[in-house]
C-alpha positions as CSV (number, residue, x, y, z in Angstrom):
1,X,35.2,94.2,41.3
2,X,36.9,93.8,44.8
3,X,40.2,92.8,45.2
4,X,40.7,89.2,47.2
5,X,41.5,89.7,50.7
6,X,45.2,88.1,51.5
7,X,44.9,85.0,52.4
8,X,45.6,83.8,56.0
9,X,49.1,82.4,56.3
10,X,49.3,79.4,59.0
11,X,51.6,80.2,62.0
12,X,53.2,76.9,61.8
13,X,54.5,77.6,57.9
14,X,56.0,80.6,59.1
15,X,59.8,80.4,59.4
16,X,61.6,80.7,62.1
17,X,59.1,79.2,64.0
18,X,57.5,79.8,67.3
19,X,59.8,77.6,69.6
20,X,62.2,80.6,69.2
21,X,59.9,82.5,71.6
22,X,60.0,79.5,74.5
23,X,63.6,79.1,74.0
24,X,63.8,83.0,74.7
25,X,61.9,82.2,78.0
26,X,64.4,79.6,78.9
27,X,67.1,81.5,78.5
28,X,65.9,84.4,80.2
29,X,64.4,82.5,83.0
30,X,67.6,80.1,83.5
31,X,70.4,83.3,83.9
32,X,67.9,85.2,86.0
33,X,67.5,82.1,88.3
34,X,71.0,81.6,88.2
35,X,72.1,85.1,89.0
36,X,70.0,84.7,91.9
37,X,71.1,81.9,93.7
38,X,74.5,83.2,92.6
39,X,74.2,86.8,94.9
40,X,72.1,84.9,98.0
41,X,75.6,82.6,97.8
42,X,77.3,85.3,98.0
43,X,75.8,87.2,100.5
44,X,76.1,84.0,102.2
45,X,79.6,84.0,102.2
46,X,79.7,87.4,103.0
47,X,77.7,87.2,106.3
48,X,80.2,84.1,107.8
49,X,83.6,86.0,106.1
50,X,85.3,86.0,109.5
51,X,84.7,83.9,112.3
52,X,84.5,86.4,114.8
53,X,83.4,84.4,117.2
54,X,86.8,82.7,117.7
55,X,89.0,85.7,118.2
56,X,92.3,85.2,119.9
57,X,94.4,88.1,121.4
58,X,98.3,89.2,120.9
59,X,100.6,86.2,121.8
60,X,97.7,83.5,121.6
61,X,98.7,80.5,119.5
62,X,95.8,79.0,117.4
63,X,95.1,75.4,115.7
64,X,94.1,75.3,112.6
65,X,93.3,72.7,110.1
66,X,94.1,74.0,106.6
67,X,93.7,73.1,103.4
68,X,95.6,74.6,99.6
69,X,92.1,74.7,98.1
70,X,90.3,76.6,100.6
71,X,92.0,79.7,100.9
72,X,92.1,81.5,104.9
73,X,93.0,84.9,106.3
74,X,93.8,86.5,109.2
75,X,91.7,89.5,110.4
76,X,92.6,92.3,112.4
77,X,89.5,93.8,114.8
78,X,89.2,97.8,114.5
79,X,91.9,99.2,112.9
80,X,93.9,98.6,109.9
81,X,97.2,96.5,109.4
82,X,100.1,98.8,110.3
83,X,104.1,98.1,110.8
84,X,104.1,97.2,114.4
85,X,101.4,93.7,113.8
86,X,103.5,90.4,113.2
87,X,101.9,87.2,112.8
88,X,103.8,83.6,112.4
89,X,102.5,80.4,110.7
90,X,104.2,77.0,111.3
91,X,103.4,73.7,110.1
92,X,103.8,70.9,107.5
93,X,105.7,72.3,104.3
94,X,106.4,75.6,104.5
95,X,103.5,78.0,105.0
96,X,103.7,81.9,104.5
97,X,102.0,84.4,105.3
98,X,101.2,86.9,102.0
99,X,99.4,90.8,101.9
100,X,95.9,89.9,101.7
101,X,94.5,93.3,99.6
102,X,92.3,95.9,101.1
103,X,89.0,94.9,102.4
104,X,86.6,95.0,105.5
105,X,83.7,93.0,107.4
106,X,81.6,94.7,109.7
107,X,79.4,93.7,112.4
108,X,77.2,95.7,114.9
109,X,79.9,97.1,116.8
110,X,83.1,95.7,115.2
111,X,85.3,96.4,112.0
112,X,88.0,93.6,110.9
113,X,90.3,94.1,108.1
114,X,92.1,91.3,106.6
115,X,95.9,91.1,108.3
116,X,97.4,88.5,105.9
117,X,96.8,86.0,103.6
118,X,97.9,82.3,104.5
119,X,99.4,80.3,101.9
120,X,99.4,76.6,102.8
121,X,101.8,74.0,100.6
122,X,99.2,71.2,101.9
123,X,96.5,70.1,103.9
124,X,97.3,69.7,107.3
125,X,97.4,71.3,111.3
126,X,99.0,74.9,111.2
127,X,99.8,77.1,114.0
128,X,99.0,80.9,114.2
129,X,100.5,83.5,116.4
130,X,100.1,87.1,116.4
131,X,101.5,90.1,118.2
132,X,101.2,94.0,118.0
133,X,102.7,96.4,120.3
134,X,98.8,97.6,121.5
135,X,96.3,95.3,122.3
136,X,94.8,93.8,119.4
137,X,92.3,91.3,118.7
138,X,92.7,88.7,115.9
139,X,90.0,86.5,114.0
140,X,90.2,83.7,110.9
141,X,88.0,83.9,108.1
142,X,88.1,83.9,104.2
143,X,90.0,85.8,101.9
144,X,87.6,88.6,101.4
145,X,85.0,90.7,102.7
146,X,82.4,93.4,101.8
147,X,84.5,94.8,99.3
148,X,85.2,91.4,97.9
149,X,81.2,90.6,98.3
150,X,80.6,94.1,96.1
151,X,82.7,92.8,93.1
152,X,81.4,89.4,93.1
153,X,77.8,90.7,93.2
154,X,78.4,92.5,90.2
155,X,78.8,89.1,88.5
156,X,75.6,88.3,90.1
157,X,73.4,91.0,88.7
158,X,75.1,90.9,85.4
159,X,73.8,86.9,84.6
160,X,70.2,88.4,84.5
161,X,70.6,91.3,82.5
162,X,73.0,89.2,80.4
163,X,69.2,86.7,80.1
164,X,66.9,89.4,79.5
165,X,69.1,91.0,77.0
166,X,69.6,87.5,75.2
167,X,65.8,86.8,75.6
168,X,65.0,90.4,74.0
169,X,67.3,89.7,70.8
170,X,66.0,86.6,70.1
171,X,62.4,87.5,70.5
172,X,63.3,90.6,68.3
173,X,64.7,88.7,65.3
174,X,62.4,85.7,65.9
175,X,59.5,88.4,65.1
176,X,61.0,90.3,62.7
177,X,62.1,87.2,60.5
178,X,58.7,85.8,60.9
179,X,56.9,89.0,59.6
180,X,59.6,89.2,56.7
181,X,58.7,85.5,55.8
182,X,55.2,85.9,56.1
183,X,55.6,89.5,53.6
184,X,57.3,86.8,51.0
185,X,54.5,84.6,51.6
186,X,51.4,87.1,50.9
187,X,52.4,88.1,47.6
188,X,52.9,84.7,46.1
189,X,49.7,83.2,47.5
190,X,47.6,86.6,46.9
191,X,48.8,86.8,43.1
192,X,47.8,82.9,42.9
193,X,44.4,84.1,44.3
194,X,44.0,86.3,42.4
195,X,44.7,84.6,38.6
196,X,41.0,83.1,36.6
């Protein structure tokens, strides 16, 4: 006598069931999509960090409407800061000037290193004036640069390995619950088979 082959389980009485696998997809698709947009912003604001095409020389004063929340440096063209560079903010409340880190934008034939920070109590129409003891070239721009870019990108390329990782565990356990279930499943609808 032959033994009774095991029955075919449905998929849909499986548990957990197969919406696991499309909300895997989501996930996955959603961070990668999102780490994307994330770096080309990025980049973005990498590419426009300083305005170098508003430079202004030693003992030029420059206008400049500034607000607390959007945070504005001053960039030095070709060399780094050094001793001999002051630079003077004036303006409503009382603005100062803070170390603005290590960084650098490049263009075709220039290098610009941040200078100083600016600190601004609120918004408003500040003055800028800076002097070296060589001829130097100034320029306004954002807070960071390439190095700054580098860091942030990190973030960027971490949100879709962050989805596929998340996608792969849930696929994994989705499928390996699922064959457990089914396992539970065979022998208590074979041995029913099977009985006269």
């Amino acid at each position: 006598m032959q033994p009774f082959p095991p029955p075919r389980i449905p998929a849909g009485e499986l548990r957990p069931g197969r919406h696991w696998y499309a909300t895997a997809a989501a996930i996955t698709v959603v961070l990668i999509v999102s780490g994307t947009a994330l770096g080309v912003h990025r980049f973005k604001d990498a590419i426009k960090a300083v305005d170098t095409g508003n430079k202004f020389a030693n003992g030029d004063t420059v206008t400049l409407r500034l607000d607390p929340h959007h945070e504005k440096a001053i960039w030095i063209r070709d060399r780094g800061p050094s001793p001999d560079q002051e630079c003077g903010i004036t303006g409503p409340g009382e603005p100062v000037l803070t170390d603005s880190g290590i960084d650098v934008y490049l263009t075709r034939d220039e290098t610009w290193n941040p200078l100083y920070a600016m600190d601004v109590p609120r918004t408003g129409e500040y003055k800028v004036t800076c002097t070296s003891q060589e001829p130097s070239q100034y320029a306004i721009g954002g807070p960071g640069g390439f190095l700054t870019f580098g860091g942030r990108l990190l973030l960027a390329a971490l949100l879709p390995i962050l989805g596929i990782s998340i996608g792969a565990a849930i696929v994994l356990v989705t499928a390996l619950r699922r064959r457990s279930h089914r396992k539970r499943l065979l022998p208590e609808d074979h041995n029913s088979a099977a009985r006269p």
